[in-house]
C-alpha positions as CSV (number, residue, x, y, z in Angstrom):
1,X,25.3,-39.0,18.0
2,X,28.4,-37.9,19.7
3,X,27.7,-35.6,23.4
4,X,31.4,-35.0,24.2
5,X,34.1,-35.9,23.4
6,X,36.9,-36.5,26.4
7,X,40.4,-37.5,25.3
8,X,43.5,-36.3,24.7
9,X,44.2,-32.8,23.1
10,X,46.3,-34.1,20.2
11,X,46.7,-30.6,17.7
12,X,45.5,-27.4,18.6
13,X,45.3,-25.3,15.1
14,X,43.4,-21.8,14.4
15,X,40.3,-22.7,15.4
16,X,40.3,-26.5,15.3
17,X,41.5,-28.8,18.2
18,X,42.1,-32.4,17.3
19,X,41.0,-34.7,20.5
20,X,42.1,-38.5,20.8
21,X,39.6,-41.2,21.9
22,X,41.1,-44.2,22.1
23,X,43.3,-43.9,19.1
24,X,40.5,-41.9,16.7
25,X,41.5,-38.3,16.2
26,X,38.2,-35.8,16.5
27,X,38.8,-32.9,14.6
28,X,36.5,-30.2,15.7
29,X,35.9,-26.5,14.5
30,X,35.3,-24.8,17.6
31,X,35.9,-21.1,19.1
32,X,39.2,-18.9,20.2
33,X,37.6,-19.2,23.7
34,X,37.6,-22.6,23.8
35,X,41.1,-23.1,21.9
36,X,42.4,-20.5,24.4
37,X,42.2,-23.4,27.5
38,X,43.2,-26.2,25.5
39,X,47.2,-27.0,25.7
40,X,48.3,-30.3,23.7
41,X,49.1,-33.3,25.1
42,X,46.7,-32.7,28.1
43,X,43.4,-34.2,29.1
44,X,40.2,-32.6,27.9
45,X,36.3,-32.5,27.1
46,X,34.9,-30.9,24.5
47,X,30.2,-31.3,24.1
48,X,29.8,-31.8,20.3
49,X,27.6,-30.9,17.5
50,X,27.8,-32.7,14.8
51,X,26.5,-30.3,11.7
52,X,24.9,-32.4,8.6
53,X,24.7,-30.1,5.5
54,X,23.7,-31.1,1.8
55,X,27.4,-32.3,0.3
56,X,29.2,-32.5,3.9
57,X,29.3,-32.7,7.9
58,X,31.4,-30.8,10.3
59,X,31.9,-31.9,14.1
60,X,31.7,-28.9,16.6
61,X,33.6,-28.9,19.9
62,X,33.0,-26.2,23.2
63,X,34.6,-26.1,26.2
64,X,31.2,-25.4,28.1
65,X,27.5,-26.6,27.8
66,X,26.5,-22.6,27.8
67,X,29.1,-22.4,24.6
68,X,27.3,-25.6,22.6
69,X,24.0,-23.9,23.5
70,X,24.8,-20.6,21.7
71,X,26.4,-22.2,19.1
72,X,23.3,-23.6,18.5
73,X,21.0,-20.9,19.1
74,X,23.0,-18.9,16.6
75,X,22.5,-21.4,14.0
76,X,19.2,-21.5,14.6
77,X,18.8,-18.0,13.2
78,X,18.2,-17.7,9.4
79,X,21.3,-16.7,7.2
80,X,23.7,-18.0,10.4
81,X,25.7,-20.6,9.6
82,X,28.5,-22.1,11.4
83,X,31.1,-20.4,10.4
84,X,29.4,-17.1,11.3
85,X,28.5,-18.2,14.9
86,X,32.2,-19.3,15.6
87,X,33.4,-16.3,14.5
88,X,30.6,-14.7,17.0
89,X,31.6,-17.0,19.6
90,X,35.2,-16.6,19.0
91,X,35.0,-12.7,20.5
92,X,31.8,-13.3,22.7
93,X,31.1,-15.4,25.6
94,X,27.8,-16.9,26.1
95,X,26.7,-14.3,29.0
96,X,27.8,-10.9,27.0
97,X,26.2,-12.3,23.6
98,X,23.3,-12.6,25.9
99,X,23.8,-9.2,26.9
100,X,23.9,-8.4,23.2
101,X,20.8,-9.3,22.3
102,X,18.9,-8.4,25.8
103,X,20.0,-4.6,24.9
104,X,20.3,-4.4,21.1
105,X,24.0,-4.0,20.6
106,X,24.7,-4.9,17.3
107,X,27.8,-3.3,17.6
108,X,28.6,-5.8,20.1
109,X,27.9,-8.7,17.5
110,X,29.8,-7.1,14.0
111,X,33.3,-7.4,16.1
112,X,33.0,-11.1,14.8
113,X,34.9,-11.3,11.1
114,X,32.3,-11.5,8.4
115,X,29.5,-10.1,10.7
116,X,27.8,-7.3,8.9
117,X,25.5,-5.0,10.1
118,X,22.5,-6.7,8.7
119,X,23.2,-9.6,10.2
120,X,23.6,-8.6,13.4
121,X,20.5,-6.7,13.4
122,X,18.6,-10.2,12.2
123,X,19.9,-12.0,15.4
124,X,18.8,-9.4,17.7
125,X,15.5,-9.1,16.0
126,X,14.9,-13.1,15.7
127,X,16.8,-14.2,19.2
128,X,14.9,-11.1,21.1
129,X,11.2,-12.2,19.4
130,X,12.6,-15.8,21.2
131,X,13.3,-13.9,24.4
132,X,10.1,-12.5,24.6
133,X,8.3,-15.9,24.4
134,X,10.3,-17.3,27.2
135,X,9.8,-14.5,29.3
136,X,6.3,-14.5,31.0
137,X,4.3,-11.3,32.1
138,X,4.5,-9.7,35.9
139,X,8.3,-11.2,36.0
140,X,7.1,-15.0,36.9
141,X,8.4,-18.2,35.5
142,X,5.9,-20.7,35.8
143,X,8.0,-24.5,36.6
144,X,7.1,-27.9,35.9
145,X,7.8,-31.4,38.1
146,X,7.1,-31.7,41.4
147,X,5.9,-28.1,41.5
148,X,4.4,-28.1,38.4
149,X,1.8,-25.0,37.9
150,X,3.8,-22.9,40.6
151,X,4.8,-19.3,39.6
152,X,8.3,-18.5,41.0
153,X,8.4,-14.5,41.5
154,X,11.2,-12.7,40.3
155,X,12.5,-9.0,39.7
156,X,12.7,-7.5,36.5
157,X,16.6,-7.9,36.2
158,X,16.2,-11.6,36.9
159,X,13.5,-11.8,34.7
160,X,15.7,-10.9,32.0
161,X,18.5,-12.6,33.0
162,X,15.8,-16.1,33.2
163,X,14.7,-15.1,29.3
164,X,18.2,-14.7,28.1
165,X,19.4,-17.9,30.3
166,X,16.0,-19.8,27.9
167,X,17.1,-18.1,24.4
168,X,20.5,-20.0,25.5
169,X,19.0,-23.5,25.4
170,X,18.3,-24.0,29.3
171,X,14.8,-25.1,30.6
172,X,12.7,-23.3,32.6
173,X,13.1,-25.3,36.0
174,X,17.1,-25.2,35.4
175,X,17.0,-21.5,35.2
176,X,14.8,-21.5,38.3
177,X,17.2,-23.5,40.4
178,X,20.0,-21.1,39.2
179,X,18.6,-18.1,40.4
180,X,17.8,-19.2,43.7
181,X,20.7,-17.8,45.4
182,X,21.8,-15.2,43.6
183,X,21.0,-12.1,44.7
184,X,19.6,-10.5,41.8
185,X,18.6,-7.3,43.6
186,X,22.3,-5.6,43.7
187,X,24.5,-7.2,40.9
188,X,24.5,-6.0,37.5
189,X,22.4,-8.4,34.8
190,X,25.5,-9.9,33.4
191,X,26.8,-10.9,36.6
192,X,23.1,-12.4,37.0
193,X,23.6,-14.5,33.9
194,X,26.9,-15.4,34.4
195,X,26.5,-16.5,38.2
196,X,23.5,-18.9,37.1
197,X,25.7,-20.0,33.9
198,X,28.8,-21.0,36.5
199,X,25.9,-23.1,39.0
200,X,24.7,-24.6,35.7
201,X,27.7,-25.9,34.3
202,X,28.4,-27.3,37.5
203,X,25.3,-29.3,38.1
């Protein structure tokens, strides 16, 4: 189905932009974030997901890859639905809802209209058991390709930042090639994330 969508912004509405491809209006549900850099009339490009339910579809527009990703991670958990991850995407970006769920701030997560406590505390608990998958003992990610089998070394903040980057939908070697470079040994882990997010949305 549909990757992007690049057209003109046609209506910009609470949380729904309308983008024209040729003559075919797009309406997507997307995020305040998003909606916040859109201006109508103007050029833009919005990644899709297109969500099939029982009795309906909805298309989904972000401004970012890293945005689409969490949308979808969110999703992913049980008892999120789309709605629910707008509205956590609407008052998050993709590196501090990282941060969320690397530290356990729930608090951080029921900000979001309609995001109760128990929620909050089921994304942290099912996104963090993720985490922990992607994140390999002794602070080593372990690459595929042309290297495949070789451990890249890391320190514990940019092992974090490498499991969070993996809960957000990016592979092992593109969180590899976003690290190298940044110098994980002095900035905070947000700045971590978001520095590799910027080099990855980029590439």
């Amino acid at each position: 189905m549909f990757y992007y969508l690049n057209g003109t912004v046609a209506e910009v509405q609470p949380n729904l932009a309308v983008i024209d491809c040729g003559g075919v209006g797009y309406a997507c549900a997307t995020t305040s974030n998003t909606l916040s850099a859109l201006k109508k009339g103007e050029r833009a490009k919005l990644y899709t997901y297109l969500h099939v339910a029982e009795n309906a579809f909805g298309l989904f527009g972000f401004g970012t890859v890293s945005e689409l990703n969490s949308f979808k991670m969110l999703i992913g958990v049980s008892g999120v639905g789309p709605k629910a991850a707008l509205a956590i995407l609407s008052v998050s970006t993709p590196e501090t809802l990282a941060m969320s769920i690397i530290t356990g701030d729930e608090k951080a997560l029921t900000v979001a209209p309609g995001i109760g406590k128990k929620i909050a505390q089921r994304i942290i608990l099912e996104l963090k058991d993720k985490m922990a998958k992607e994140s390999t003992a002794g602070g080593s990610l372990t690459i595929g390709g042309e290297n495949a089998g070789k451990s890249i070394h890391f320190t514990s903040k940019a092992t974090e930042a490498a499991a969070a980057l993996a809960v957000l939908g990016y592979s092992t070697a593109e969180v590899a090639a976003a690290l190298k470079g940044v110098d994980a040994e002095s900035l905070p882990l947000e700045e971590i994330i978001r520095a590799c997010l910027k080099k990855m949305v980029r590439s």
